[in-house]
C-alpha positions in Angstrom: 73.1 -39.3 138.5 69.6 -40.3 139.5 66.4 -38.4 138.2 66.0 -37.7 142.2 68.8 -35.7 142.4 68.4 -33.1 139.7 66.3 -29.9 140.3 65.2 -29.5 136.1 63.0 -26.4 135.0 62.0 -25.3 131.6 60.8 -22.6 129.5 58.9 -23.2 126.2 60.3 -21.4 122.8 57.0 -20.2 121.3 56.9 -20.2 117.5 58.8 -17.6 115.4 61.4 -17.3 118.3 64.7 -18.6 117.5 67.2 -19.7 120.0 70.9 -20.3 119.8 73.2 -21.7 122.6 76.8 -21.5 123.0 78.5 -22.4 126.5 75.6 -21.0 128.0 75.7 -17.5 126.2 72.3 -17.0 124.5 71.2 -15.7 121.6 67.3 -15.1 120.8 65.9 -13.6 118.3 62.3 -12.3 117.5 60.3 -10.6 115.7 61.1 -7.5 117.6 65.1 -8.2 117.3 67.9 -10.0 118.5 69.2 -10.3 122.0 72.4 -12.1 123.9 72.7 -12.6 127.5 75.7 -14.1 128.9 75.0 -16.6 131.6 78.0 -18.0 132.6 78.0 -16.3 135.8 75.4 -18.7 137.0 76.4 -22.3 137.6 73.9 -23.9 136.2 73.6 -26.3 133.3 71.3 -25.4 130.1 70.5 -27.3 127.0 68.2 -26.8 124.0 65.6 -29.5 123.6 64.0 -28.7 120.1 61.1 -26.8 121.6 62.3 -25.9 125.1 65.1 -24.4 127.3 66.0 -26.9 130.2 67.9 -25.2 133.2 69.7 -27.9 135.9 71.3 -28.3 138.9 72.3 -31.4 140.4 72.2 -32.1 144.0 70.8 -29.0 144.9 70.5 -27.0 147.7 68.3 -23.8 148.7 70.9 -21.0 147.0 71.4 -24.0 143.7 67.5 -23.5 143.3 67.4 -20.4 143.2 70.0 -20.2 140.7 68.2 -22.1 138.5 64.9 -19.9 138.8 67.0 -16.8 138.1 68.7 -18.6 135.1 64.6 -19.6 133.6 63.8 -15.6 134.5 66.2 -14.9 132.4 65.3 -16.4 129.4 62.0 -15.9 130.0 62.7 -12.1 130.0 64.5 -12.2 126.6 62.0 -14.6 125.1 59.5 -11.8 126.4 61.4 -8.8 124.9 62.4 -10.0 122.0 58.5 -11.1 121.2 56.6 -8.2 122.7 59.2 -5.7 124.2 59.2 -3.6 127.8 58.0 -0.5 128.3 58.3 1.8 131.1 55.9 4.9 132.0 56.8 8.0 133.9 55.0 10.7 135.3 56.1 14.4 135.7 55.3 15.9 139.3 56.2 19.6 140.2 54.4 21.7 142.6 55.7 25.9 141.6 58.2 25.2 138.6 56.7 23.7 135.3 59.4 21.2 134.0 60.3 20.6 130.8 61.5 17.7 129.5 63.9 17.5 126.3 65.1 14.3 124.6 68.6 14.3 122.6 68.7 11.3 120.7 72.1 11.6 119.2 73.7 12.8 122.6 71.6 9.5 124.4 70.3 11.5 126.8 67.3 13.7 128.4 67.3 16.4 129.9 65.4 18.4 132.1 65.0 21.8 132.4 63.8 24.3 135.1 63.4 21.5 137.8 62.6 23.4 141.2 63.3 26.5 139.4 67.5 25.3 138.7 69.3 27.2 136.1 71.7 24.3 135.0 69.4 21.3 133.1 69.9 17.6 134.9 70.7 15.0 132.7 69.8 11.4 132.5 71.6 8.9 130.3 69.9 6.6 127.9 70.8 3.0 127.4 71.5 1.6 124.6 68.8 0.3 122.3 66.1 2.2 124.2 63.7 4.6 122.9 62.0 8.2 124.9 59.3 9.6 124.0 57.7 12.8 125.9 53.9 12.9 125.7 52.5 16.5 128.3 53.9 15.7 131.9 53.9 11.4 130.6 57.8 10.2 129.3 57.5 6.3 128.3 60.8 4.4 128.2 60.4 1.6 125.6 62.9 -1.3 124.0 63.3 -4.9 123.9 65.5 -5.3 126.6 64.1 -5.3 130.1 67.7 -4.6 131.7 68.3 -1.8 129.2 64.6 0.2 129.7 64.5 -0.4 133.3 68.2 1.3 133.8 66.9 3.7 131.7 64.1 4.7 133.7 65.8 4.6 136.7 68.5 7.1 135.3 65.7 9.8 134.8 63.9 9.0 137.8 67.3 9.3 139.5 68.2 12.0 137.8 65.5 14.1 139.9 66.4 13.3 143.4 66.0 16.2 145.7 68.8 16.1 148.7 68.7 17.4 152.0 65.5 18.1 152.0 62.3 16.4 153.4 61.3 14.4 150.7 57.7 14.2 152.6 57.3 17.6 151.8 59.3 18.4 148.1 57.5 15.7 146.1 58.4 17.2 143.0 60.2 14.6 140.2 59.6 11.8 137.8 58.0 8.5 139.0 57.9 5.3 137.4 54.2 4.8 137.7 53.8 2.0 135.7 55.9 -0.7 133.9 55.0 -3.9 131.6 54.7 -5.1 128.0 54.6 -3.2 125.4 51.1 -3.1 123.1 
């Protein structure tokens, strides 16, 4: 096949990450830890080349391209996590009814109690991996993987969805109000 018809990008393996490839399951691991992500799903070719990641399609149209910058997001995002990690900030908002927010570690789960003045506590689950921490009317979701923290955050942001009511007007909830890598 002709250099032409290839559509090649790459992603550099910065020094004291380590990368292992096996039928296009990866393995990297950091100084943070050690995660795998399964990418057979995408039909895309990837190879180690000592210092790089090289993601390829040949003949490739529109939808093959994008494949192949989902596959280099990707690894990008483990190379990330495993070197820095994700974290994930919350806020509290409540208008009459202070909440209060309890993390269960062993259960994987938080709860929160007395939101809109509800007897019954709402829970959210925790993934896997993934550490709360409640800091005042501030929860931060933090962990290595980015799929992992961002469900996370999502299940306690979920968790406070008011229904069948105007939303314009009960504002009360968590927010993700900011999201990144951790310091």
């Amino acid at each position: 096949m002709s250099e032409e018809n290839i559509f090649e990008l790459e992603v550099g393996i910065p020094t004291g990450v380590e990368i292992q490839l096996t039928q296009r399951v990866l393995k990297v691991t950091g100084p943070k830890g050690t995660l795998t992500k399964d990418l057979n799903h995408i039909p895309v070719e990837i190879r180690k080349d000592k210092d790089k990641i090289l993601i390829s399609k040949g003949w490739p149209k529109r939808h093959d391209r994008a494949m192949v910058g989902t596959a280099t997001a990707h690894v990008r995002n483990l190379i990330k996590g495993v070197t820095n990690g994700f974290v994930y900030k919350l806020r509290v908002v409540y208008a009459h009814f202070p909440v209060t927010i309890k993390v269960q570690e062993k259960e994987r789960r938080v709860l929160i109690e007395n939101f809109s003045g509800e007897k019954t506590p709402r829970v959210a689950r925790i993934a896997e991996g993934v550490k709360v921490k409640v800091t005042g009317d501030e929860v931060v979701v933090e962990g290595i993987s980015l799929d992992a923290v961002s469900e996370t955050a999502s299940n306690i942001q979920r968790s406070t969805l008011i229904k069948e009511k105007d939303q314009r007007v009960f504002l009360d909830g968590l927010y993700i109000f900011e999201k990144g890598a951790s310091a």
